[in-house]
C-alpha positions as CSV (number, residue, x, y, z in Angstrom):
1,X,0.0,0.0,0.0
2,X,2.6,2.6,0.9
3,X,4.4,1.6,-2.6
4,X,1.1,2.4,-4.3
5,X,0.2,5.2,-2.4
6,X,3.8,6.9,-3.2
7,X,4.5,6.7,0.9
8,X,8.4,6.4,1.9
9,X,9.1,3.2,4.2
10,X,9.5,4.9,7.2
11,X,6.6,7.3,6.2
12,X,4.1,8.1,9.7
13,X,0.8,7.4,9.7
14,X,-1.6,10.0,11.7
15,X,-3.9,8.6,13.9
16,X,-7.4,9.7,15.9
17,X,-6.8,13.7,16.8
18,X,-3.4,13.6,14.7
19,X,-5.3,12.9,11.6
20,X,-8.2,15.5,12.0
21,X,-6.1,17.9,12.4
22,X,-3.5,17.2,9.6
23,X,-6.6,17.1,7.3
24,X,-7.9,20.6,9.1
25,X,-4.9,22.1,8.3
26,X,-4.4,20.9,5.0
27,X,-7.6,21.8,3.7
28,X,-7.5,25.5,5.1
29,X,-4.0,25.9,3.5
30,X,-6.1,24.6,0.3
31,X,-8.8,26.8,0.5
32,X,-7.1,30.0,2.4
33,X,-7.8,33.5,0.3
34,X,-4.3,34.2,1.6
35,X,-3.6,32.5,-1.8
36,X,-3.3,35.1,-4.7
37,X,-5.7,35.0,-7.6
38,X,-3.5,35.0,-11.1
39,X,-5.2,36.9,-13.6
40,X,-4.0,35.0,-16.0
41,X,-6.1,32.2,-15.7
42,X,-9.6,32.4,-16.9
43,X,-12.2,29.3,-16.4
44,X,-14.7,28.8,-19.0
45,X,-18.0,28.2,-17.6
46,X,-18.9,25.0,-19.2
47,X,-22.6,25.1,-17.7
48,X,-25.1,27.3,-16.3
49,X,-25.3,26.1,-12.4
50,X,-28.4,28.1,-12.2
51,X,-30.6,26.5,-14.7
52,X,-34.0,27.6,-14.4
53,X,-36.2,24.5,-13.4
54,X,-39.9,23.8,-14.2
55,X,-42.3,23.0,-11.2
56,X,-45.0,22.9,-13.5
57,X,-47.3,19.7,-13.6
58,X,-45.6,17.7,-16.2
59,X,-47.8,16.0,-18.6
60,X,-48.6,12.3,-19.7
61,X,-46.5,12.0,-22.4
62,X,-43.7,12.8,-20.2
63,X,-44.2,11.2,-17.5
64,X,-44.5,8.5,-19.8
65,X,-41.0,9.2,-21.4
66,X,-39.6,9.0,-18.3
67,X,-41.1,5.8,-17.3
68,X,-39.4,4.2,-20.4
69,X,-36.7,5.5,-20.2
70,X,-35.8,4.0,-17.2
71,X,-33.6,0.4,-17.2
72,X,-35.1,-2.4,-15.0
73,X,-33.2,-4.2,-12.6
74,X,-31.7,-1.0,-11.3
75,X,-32.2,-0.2,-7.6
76,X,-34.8,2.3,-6.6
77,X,-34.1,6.0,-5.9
78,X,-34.4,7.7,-3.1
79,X,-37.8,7.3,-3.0
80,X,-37.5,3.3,-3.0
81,X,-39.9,3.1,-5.7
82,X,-39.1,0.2,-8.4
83,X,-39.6,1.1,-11.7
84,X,-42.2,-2.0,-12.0
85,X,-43.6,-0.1,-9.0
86,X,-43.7,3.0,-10.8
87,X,-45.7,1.1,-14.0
88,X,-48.5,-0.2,-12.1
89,X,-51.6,1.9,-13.0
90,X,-53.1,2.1,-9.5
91,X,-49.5,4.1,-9.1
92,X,-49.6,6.3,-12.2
93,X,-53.3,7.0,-11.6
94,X,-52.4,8.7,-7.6
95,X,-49.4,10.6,-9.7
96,X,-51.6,11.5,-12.5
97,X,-49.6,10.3,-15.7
């Protein structure tokens, strides 16, 4: 492991409150604003992290869409729905699609 990880032989290991706080002090190095900004560098924005989502009530073809588009076998969501769940009518008729 130390071979893989690029750790010397004689390399120490933090434990318990050692650890914490060589990862607490690492990460606020990391993330200080004592760290200047070069203006040099400009980052493209590759997407809009504020998309603007629709709450409105989707329709019946969509939900349908959805429903195909999902693979079977896969492990429900969050909600712990299965998709064969999700295509029983009883269920689609409380959701209204």
């Amino acid at each position: 492991m130390k071979e893989l990880s690029g750790k010397r032989e004689n390399a120490v290991f933090n434990k318990g409150g050692d650890r914490m706080s060589s990862w607490k002090n690492h990460f606020q190095t990391l993330l200080s604003a004592d760290h200047p900004i070069d203006p040099n560098i400009h980052i493209n924005i590759v997407f809009d992290i504020h998309p603007e989502i629709s709450t409105d009530t989707f329709s019946q073809s969509e939900g349908d869409k959805v429903i195909n588009a999902m693979e079977p076998g896969k492990a429900p969501g969050l909600d712990k729905l299965t998709l064969t769940l999700w295509k029983l009518p009883e269920v689609r008729k409380v959701f209204k699609f």
